[in-house]
C-alpha positions as a Markdown table, in Angstrom:
| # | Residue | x | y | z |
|---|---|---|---|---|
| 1 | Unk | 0.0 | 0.0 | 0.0 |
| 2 | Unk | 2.7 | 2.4 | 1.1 |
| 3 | Unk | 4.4 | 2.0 | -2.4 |
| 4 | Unk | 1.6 | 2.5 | -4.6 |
| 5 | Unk | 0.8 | 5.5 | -2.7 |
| 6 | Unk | 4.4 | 6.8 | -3.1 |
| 7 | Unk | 3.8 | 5.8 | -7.3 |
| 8 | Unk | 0.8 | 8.4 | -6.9 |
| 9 | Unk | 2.4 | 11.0 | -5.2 |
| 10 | Unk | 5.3 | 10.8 | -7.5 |
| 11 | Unk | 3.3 | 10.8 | -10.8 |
| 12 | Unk | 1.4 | 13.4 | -9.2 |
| 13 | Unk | 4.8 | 16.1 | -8.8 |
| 14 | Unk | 6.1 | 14.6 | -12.3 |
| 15 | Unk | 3.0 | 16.4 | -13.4 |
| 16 | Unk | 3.8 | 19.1 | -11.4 |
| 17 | Unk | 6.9 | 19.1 | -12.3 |
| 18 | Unk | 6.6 | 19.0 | -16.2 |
| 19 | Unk | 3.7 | 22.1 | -15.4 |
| 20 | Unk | 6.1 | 24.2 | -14.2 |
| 21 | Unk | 8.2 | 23.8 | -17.3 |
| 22 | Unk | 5.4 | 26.2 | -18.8 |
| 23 | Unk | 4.2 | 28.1 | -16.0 |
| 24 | Unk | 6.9 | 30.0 | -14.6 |
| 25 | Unk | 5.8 | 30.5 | -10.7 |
| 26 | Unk | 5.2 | 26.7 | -10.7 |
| 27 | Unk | 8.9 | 25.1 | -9.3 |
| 28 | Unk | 10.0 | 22.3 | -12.1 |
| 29 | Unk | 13.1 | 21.0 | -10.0 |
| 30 | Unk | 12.0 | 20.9 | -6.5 |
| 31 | Unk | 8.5 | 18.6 | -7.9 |
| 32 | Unk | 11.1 | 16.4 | -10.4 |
| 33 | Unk | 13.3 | 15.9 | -7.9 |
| 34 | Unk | 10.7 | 14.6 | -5.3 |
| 35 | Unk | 9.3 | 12.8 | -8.0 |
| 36 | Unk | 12.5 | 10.4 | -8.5 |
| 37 | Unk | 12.6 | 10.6 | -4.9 |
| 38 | Unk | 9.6 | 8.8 | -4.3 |
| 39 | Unk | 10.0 | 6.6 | -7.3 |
| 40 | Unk | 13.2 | 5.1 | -5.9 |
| 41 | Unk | 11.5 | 3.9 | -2.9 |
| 42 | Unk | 8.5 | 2.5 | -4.5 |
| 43 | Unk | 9.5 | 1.6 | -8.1 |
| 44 | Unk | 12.5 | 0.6 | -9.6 |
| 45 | Unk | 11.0 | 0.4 | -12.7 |
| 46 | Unk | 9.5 | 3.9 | -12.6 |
| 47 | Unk | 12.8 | 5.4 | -11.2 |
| 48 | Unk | 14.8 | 4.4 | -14.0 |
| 49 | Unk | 12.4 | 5.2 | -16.7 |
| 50 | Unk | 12.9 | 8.7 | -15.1 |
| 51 | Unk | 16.7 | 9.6 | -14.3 |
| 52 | Unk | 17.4 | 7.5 | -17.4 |
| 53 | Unk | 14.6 | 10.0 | -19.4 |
| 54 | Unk | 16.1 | 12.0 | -22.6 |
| 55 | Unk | 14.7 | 15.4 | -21.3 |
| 56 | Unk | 14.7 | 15.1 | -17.2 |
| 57 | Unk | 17.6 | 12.2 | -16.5 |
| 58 | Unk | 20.4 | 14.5 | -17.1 |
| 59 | Unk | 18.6 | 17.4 | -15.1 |
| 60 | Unk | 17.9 | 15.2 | -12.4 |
| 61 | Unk | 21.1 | 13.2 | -12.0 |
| 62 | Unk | 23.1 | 17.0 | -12.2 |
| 63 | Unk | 21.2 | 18.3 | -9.6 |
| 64 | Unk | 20.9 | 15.1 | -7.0 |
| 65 | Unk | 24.3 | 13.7 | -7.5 |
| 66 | Unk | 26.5 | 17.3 | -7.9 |
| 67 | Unk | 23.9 | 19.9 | -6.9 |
| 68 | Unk | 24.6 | 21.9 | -10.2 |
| 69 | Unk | 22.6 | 23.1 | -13.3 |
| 70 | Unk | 24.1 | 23.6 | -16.5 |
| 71 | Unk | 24.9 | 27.0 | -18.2 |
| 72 | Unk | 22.2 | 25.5 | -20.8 |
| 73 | Unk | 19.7 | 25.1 | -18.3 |
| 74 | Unk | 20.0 | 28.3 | -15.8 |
| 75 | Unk | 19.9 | 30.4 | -19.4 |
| 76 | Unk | 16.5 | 28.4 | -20.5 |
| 77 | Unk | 15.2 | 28.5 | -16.9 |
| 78 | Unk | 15.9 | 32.1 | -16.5 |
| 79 | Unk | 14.3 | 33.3 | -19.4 |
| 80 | Unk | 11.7 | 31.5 | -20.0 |
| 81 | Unk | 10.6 | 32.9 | -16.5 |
| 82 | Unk | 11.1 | 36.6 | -17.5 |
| 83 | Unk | 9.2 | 35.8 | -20.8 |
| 84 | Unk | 6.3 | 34.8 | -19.2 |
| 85 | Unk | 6.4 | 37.2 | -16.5 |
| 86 | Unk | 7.1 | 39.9 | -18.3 |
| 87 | Unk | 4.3 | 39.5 | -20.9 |
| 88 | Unk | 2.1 | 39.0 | -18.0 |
| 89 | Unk | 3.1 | 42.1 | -16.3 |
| 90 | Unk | 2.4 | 44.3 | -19.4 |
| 91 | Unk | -0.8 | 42.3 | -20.5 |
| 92 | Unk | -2.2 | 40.2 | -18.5 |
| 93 | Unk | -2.2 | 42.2 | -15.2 |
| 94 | Unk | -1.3 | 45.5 | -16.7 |
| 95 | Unk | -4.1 | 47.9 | -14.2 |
| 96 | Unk | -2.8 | 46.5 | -11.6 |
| 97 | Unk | 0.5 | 47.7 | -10.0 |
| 98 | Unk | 0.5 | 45.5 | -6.9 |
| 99 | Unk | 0.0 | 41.7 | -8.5 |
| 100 | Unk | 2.7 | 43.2 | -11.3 |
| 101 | Unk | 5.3 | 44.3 | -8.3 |
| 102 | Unk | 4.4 | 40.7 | -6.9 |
| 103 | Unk | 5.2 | 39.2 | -10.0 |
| 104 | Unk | 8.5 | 41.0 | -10.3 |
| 105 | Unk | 9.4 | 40.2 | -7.1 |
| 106 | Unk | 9.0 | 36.1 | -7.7 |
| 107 | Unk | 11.0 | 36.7 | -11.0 |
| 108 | Unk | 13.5 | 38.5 | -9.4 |
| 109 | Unk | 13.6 | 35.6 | -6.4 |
| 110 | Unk | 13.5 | 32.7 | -8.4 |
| 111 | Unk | 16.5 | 34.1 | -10.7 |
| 112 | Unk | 18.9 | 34.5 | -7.7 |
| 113 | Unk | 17.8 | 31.2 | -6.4 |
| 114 | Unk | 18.7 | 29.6 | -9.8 |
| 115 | Unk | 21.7 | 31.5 | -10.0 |
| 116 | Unk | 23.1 | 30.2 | -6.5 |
| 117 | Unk | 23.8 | 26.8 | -7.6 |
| 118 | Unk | 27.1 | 25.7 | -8.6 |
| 119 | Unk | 27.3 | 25.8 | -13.1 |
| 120 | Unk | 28.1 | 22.6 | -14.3 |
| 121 | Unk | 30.3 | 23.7 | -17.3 |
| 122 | Unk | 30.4 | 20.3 | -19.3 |
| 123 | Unk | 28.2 | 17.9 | -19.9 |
| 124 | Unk | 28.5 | 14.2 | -19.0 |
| 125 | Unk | 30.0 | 12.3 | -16.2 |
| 126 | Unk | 33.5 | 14.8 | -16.1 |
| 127 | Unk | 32.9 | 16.6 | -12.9 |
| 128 | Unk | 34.0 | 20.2 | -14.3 |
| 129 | Unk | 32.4 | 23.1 | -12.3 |
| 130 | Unk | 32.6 | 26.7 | -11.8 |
| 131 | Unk | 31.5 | 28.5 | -8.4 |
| 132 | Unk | 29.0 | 31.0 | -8.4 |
């Protein structure tokens, strides 16, 4: 029982997970990396399938095993977040000033947070880093 329920939770932040990718307030890493989290304790099959995944493995496995995110990645991440956020700043919520601040603010929080992890400056399994 306890593992199926860990397969549901885990499908459940994949989703969540793979959501953020296009909803910028939405964390992708933290759900992905709970995800494979709870896979590995309740499905060897399904934890696999995801760290050995063409779009999340390499993601995942950077950030559990060497707490890093690639050049690549922190440029997508970051903007692809001010994209969205700016073109809901000026459009979506453009009368009002308070929920556009608001929105500023998370951009401006979730870029330093992304920026405070180590860059992983090569790809693969060389262990080739540069400190931020």
């Amino acid at each position: 029982m306890k593992k199926l329920f860990f397969i549901i939770i885990g499908s459940l932040c994949l989703i969540l997970g793979i959501t953020g990718i296009f909803l910028p307030v939405l964390p992708t890493t933290p759900f992905l990396l709970l995800s494979a989290a709870l896979f590995a304790r309740s499905s060897d099959r399904l934890y696999l399938w995801l760290i050995n995944h063409k779009i999340f493995g390499e993601y995942i496995r950077n950030f559990r095993e060497d707490k890093a995110i690639t050049l690549q990645g922190k440029i997508i991440s970051i903007s692809t977040l001010w994209l969205f956020m700016l073109y809901s700043i000026f459009y979506i919520v453009s009368e009002k000033w308070y929920i556009q601040v608001l929105l500023g603010s998370i951009a401006l929080g979730v870029s330093v947070y992304i920026l405070s992890f180590k860059t992983k400056v090569s790809a693969g399994k060389n262990k080739d880093y540069t400190e931020d």
